[in-house]
C-alpha positions as CSV (number, residue, x, y, z in Angstrom):
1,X,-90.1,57.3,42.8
2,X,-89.1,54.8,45.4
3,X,-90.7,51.9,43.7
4,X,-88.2,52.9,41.0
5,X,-85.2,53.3,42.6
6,X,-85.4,49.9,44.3
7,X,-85.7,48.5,41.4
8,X,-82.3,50.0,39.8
9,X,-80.6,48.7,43.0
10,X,-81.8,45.5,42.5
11,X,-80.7,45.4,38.8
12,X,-77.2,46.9,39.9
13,X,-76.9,43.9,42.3
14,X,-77.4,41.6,40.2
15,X,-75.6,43.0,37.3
16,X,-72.0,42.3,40.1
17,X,-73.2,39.6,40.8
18,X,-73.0,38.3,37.6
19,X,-69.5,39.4,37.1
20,X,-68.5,38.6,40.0
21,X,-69.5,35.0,39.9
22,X,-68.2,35.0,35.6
23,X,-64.8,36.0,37.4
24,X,-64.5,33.4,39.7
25,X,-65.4,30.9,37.2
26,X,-62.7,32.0,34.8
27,X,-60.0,32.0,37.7
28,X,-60.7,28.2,37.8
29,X,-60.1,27.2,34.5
30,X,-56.9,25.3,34.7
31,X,-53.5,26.4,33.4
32,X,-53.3,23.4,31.0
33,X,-56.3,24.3,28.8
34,X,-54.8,27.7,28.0
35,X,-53.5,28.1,24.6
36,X,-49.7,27.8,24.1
37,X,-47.5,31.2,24.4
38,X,-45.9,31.4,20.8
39,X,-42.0,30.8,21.3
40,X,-39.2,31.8,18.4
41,X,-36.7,29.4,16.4
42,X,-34.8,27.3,18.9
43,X,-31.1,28.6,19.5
44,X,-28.4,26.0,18.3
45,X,-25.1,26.1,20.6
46,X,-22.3,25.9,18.3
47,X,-18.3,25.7,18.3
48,X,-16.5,27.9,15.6
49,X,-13.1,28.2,13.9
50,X,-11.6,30.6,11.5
51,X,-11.5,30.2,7.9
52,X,-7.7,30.8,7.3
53,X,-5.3,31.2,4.1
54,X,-2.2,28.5,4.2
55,X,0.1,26.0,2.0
56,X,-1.9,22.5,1.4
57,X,-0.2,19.5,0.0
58,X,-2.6,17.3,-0.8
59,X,-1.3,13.3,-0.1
60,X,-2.2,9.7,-2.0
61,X,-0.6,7.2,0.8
62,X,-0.4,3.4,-0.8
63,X,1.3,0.5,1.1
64,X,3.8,-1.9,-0.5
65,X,6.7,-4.1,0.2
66,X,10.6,-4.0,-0.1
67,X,11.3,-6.5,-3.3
68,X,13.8,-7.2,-5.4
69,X,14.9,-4.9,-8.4
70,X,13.7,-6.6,-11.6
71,X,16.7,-7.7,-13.7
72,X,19.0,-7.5,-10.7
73,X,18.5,-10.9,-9.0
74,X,21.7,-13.5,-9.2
75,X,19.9,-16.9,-9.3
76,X,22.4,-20.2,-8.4
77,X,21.5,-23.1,-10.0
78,X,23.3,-26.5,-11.5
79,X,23.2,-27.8,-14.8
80,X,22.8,-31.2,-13.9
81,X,20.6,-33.0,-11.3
82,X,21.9,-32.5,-7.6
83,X,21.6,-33.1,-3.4
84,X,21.8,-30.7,-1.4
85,X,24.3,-31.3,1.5
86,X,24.6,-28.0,3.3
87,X,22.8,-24.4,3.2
88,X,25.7,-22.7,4.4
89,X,23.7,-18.9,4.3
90,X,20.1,-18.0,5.6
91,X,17.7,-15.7,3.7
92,X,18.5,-12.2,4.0
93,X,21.9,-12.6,4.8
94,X,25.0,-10.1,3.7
95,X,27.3,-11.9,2.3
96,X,30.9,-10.7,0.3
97,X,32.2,-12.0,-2.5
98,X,33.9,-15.3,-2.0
99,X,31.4,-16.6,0.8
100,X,30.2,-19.7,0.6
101,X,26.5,-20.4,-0.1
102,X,25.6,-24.1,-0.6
103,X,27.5,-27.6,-0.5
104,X,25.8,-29.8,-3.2
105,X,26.9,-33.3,-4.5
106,X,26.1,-34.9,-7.6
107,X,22.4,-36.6,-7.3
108,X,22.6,-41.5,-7.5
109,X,21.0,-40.9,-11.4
110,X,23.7,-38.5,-12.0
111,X,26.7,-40.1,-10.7
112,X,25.2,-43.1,-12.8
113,X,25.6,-40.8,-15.7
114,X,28.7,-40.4,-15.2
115,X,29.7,-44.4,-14.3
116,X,28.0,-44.8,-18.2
117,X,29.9,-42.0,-19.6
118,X,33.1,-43.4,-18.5
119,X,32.6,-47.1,-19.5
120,X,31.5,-45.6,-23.4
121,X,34.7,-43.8,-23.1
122,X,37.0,-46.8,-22.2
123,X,34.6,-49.0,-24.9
124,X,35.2,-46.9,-28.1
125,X,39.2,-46.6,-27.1
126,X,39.5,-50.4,-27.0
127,X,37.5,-50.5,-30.1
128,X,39.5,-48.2,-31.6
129,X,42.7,-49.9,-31.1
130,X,41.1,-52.9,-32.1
131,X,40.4,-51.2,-35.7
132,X,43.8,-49.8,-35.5
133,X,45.6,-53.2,-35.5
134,X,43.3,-54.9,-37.8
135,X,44.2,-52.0,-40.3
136,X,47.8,-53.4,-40.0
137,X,46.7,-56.4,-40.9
138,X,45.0,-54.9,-43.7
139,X,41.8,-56.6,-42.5
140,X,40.3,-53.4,-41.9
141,X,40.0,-50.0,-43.4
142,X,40.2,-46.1,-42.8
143,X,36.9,-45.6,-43.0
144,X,36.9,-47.7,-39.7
145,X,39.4,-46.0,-38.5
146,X,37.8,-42.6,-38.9
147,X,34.7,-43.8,-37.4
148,X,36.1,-45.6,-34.2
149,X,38.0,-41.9,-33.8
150,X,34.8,-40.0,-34.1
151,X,32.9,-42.5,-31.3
152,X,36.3,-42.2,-28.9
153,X,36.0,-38.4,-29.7
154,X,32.1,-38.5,-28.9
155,X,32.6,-40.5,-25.6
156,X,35.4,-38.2,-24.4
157,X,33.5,-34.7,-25.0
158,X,30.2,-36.2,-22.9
159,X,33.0,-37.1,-19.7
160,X,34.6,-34.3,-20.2
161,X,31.7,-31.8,-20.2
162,X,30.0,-34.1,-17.2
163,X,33.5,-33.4,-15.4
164,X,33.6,-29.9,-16.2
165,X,30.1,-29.1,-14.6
166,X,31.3,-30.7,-11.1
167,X,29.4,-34.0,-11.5
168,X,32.6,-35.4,-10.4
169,X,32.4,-34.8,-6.4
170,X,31.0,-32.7,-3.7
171,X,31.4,-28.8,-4.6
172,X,30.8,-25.6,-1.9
173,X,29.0,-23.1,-4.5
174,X,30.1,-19.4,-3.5
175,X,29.0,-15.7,-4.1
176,X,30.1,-13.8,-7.1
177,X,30.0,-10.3,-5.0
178,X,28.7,-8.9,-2.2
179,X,24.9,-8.3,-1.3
180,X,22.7,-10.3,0.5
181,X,20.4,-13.6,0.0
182,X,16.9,-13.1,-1.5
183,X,15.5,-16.4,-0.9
184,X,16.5,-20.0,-0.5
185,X,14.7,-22.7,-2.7
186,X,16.0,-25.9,-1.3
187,X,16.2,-27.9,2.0
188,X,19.3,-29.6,3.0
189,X,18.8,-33.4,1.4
190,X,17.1,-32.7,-1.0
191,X,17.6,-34.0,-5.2
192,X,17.0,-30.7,-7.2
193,X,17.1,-31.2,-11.0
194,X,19.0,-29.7,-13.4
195,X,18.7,-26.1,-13.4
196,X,16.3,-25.4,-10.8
197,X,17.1,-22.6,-8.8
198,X,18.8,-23.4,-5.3
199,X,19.0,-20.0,-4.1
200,X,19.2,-16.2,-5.7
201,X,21.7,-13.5,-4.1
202,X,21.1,-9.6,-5.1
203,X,23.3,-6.3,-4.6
204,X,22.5,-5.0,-1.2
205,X,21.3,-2.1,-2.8
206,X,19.3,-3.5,-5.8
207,X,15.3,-3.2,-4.2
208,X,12.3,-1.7,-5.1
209,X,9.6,-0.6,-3.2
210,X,6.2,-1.9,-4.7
211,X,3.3,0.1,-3.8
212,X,0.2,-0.6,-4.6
213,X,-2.6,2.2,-6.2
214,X,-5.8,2.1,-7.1
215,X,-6.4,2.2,-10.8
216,X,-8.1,5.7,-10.6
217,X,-5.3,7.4,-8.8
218,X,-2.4,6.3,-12.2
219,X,-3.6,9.8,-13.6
220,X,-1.8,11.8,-10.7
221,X,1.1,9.7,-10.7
222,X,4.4,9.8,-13.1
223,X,7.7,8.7,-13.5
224,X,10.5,10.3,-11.6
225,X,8.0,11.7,-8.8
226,X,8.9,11.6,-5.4
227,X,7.8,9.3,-3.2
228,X,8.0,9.1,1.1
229,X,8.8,5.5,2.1
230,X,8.1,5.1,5.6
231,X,8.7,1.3,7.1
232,X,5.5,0.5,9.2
233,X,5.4,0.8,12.7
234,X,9.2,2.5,12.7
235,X,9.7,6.1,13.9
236,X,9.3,8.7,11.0
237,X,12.9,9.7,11.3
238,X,13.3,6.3,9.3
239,X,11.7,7.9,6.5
240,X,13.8,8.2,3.2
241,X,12.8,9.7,0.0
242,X,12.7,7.8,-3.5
243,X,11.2,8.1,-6.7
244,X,8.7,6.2,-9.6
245,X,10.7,3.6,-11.5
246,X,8.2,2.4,-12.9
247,X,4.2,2.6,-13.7
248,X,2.6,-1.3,-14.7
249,X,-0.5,-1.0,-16.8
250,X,-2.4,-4.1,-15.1
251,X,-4.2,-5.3,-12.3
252,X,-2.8,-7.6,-10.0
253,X,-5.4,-10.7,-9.8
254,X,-3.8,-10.9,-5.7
255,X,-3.9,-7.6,-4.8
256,X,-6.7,-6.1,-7.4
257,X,-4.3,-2.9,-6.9
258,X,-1.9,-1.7,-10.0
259,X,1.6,-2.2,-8.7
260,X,4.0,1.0,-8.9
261,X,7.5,0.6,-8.3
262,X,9.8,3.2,-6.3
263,X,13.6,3.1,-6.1
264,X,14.7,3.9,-2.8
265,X,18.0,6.2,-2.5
266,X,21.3,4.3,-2.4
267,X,21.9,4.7,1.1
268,X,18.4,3.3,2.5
269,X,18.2,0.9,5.1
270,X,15.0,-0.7,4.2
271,X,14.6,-4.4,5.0
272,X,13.8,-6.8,2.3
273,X,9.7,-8.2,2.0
274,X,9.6,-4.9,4.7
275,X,5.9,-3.4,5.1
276,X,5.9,0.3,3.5
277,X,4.0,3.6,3.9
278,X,4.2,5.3,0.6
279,X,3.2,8.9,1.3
280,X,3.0,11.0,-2.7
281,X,2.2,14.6,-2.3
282,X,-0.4,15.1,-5.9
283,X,-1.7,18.5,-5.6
284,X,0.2,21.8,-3.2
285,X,-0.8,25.1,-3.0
286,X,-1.6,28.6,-1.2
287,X,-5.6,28.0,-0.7
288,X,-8.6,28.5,1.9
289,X,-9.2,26.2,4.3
290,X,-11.2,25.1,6.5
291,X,-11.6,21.8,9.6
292,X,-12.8,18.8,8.1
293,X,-15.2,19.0,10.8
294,X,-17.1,22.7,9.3
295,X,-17.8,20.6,5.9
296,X,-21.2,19.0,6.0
297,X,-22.1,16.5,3.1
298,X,-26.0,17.1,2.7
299,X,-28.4,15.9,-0.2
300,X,-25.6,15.7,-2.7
301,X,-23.3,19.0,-1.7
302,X,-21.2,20.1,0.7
303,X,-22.5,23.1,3.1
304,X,-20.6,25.3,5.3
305,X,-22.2,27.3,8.2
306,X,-20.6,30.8,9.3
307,X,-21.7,32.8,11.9
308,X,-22.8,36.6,11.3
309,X,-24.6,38.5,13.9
310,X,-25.8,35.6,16.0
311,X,-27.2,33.8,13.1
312,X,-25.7,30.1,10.9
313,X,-25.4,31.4,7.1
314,X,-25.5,28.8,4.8
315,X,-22.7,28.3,2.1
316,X,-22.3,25.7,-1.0
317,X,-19.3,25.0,-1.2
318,X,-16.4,22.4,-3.5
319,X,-13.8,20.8,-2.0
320,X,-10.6,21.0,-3.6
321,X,-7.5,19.4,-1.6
322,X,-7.8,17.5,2.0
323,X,-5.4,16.6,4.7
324,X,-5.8,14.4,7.6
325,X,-7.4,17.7,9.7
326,X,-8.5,20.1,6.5
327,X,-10.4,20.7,3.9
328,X,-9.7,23.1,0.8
329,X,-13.0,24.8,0.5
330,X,-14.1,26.9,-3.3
331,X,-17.3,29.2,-3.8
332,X,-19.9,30.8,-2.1
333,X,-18.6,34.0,-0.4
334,X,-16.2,32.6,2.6
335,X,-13.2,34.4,3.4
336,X,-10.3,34.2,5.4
337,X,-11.1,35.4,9.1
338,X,-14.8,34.0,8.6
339,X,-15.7,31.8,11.9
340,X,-17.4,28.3,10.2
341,X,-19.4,26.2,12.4
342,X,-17.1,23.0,13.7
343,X,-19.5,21.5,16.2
344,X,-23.5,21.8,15.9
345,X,-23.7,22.4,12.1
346,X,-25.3,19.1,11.5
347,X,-28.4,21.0,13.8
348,X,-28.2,23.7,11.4
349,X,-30.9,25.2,8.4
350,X,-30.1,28.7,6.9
351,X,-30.6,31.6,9.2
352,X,-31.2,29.8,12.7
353,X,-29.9,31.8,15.9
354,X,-27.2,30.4,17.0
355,X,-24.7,30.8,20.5
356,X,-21.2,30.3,19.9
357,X,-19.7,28.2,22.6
358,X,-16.2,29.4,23.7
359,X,-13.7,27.0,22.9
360,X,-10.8,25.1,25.2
C-alpha cells in the first residue's frame, strides 16, 4: 500500500513538472513570432462640403485684340509717285476734321513727268500755229488743222490732270473727319509710288474686338450674343458689354483659332491693337452643384464620395456646367444638403470608414 502510494506521488511530481517547465518555455517565445492580431479597413480622414442648389452660368473666355472695323478704314494715298516730307500725326492719334496729316512733294521721276508734259504741250501749240498759217497760205489743209488741234488738246488734258492731282508743288494732306490714326505706312523721306497707302485714319468709334475660338466651341456661339470685353491686366470695372458681329467660317493659318468679331458699345474706351478678355456666358441655369475639388475622374468617369454614417458612398456621376470653383453634377442619388468628400476622396473605394475633419 505504501509502495503504491509513492509511486502516485512520484508520477504527480513529475506530471508539474512537466507543465511547469512546458510553461516557462512558452513565456519565452518572443513577441515577434506571434501571429498578427487581425485589424479592420484603415479609416481615411476626410474634408466635406454640402451639395447645394444655385444659378450656374457656364463661361467660354477667348482672347482677342481691338482692330479696326472692316469697311470702315479711310486709307490716304496719292495717285502719282511721291516723297514724304513730314508725318505730321503718330499712330493712334485723335485727330478732327481739318488736321493735318502728312506733307508730301512730288517724287524727281514725277516732277520729270511733268517737265515732259509741259514741253508736249508748248510743242503741239507751236505746231499748231504753224499748220494754222500754212492753211492761209493754202499750203496746208483742215485735216491738218484738226489733227494739230486734237495733239494740243491731248497735251493739255495730260498737264492738266498732272496739275490737278498736286504734282505741281508740296501739298499738307488733311483728315476728312474726326477719329483717330490706325497706322502709318511711310517714313519721312521716303518715294512712295502711286497709290500706295501713306497712312489710314478710322472713326474713333469704328473697332472690333477679334476674339479668337476654338473651332469646336462655333456651335454655342451666334450672332447678336453678348459678349464681356475686359482689357487685360485693367480693373474689371473697365469691363463693357458688346455683341457678335460676326462668325468667319476658317481657320486662321497665325493663330489656328477661328476669328469672331464683337462690336463694342458706342461709348467704350478700348484702345486700338488693345489685349482682350472675352468672357461669353453658353449655358445658365438653376442646378446641383458641387466643388470642383468633390469630382474625381477615375477609369473613364467621374465619381463623387458622400458621407453617410461614418462611411465614403460611392456615386457616378455627369458633369454638366463648370465655373472657376464648381461643378454641375447629374445622376446617381445626390441631393442638396448631401456632404461630398473635398479632400481625401482620391484615398477613397466604396464603403471605407471614413473621419470627417472639421473645417476652417
Amino acid at each position: 500500500m505504501l509502495t503504491f502510494c509513492a509511486l502516485g506521488a512520484v508520477a504527480g511530481a513529475a506530471s508539474l513538472g512537466y507543465w511547469y517547465g512546458t510553461g516557462v518555455r512558452e513565456a519565452a517565445v518572443p513577441t515577434s513570432a506571434l501571429p498578427p492580431v487581425p485589424e479592420g479597413p484603415p479609416v481615411v480622414k476626410v474634408k466635406t462640403a454640402r451639395v447645394t442648389r444655385r444659378q450656374m452660368e457656364e463661361m467660354l473666355t477667348a482672347y482677342g485684340s481691338v482692330v479696326t472695323a472692316l469697311g470702315e478704314t479711310h486709307v490716304v494715298s496719292e495717285p502719282f509717285e511721291s516723297r514724304v516730307l513730314k508725318v505730321l500725326v503718330r499712330s493712334g492719334q485723335t485727330i478732327a476734321s481739318g488736321d493735318p496729316l502728312i506733307e508730301i512733294a512730288p517724287s524727281p521721276d514725277t516732277l520729270l513727268q511733268l517737265d515732259v508734259a509741259r514741253a508736249n504741250r508748248d510743242t503741239t501749240q507751236a505746231e499748231l500755229k504753224l499748220v494754222e498759217e500754212r492753211l492761209g497760205l493754202k499750203l496746208g489743209t483742215r485735216a491738218d488743222l484738226i489733227q494739230a488741234r486734237q495733239k494740243v488738246q491731248a497735251a493739255e488734258l495730260q498737264l492738266a490732270n498732272l496739275e490737278k492731282r498736286g504734282v505741281g508743288g508740296t501739298q499738307t494732306i488733311a483728315a476728312e473727319g474726326e477719329g483717330l490714326v490706325s497706322r502709318i505706312d511711310v517714313q519721312e523721306g521716303q518715294i512712295v509710288a502711286a497709290g500706295v497707302p501713306l497712312l489710314a485714319t478710322i472713326g474713333e468709334h469704328q473697332i472690333h474686338v477679334r476674339l479668337g475660338i476654338e473651332g469646336e466651341d462655333l456651335v454655342n456661339l451666334q450672332v447678336g450674343q453678348a459678349v464681356r470685353l475686359l482689357p487685360v491686366n485693367a480693373p474689371e470695372s473697365q469691363a463693357v458689354e458688346g455683341r457678335i458681329h460676326l462668325i468667319t467660317r476658317e481657320v486662321d493659318p497665325q493663330t489656328r483659332l477661328v476669328n469672331v468679331f464683337v462690336s463694342p458699345p458706342a461709348d467704350a474706351r478700348l484702345l486700338l491693337h488693345g489685349y482682350i478678355e472675352g468672357r461669353i456666358v453658353i449655358r445658365a441655369g438653376d442646378v446641383l452643384a458641387v466643388p470642383r475639388s468633390a469630382v474625381l475622374p477615375r477609369k473613364g468617369e467621374y465619381l463623387v464620395y458622400s458621407v453617410e454614417r461614418g462611411r465614403a458612398i460611392e456615386h457616378v456621376v455627369e458633369i454638366g456646367m463648370e465655373s472657376d470653383q464648381r461643378a454641375q453634377v447629374l445622376g446617381d442619388n445626390l441631393q442638396e444638403g448631401q456632404e461630398v468628400v473635398v479632400e481625401g476622396n482620391a484615398e477613397l473605394q466604396d464603403g471605407m470608414p471614413v473621419e470627417v475633419e472639421p473645417g476652417p
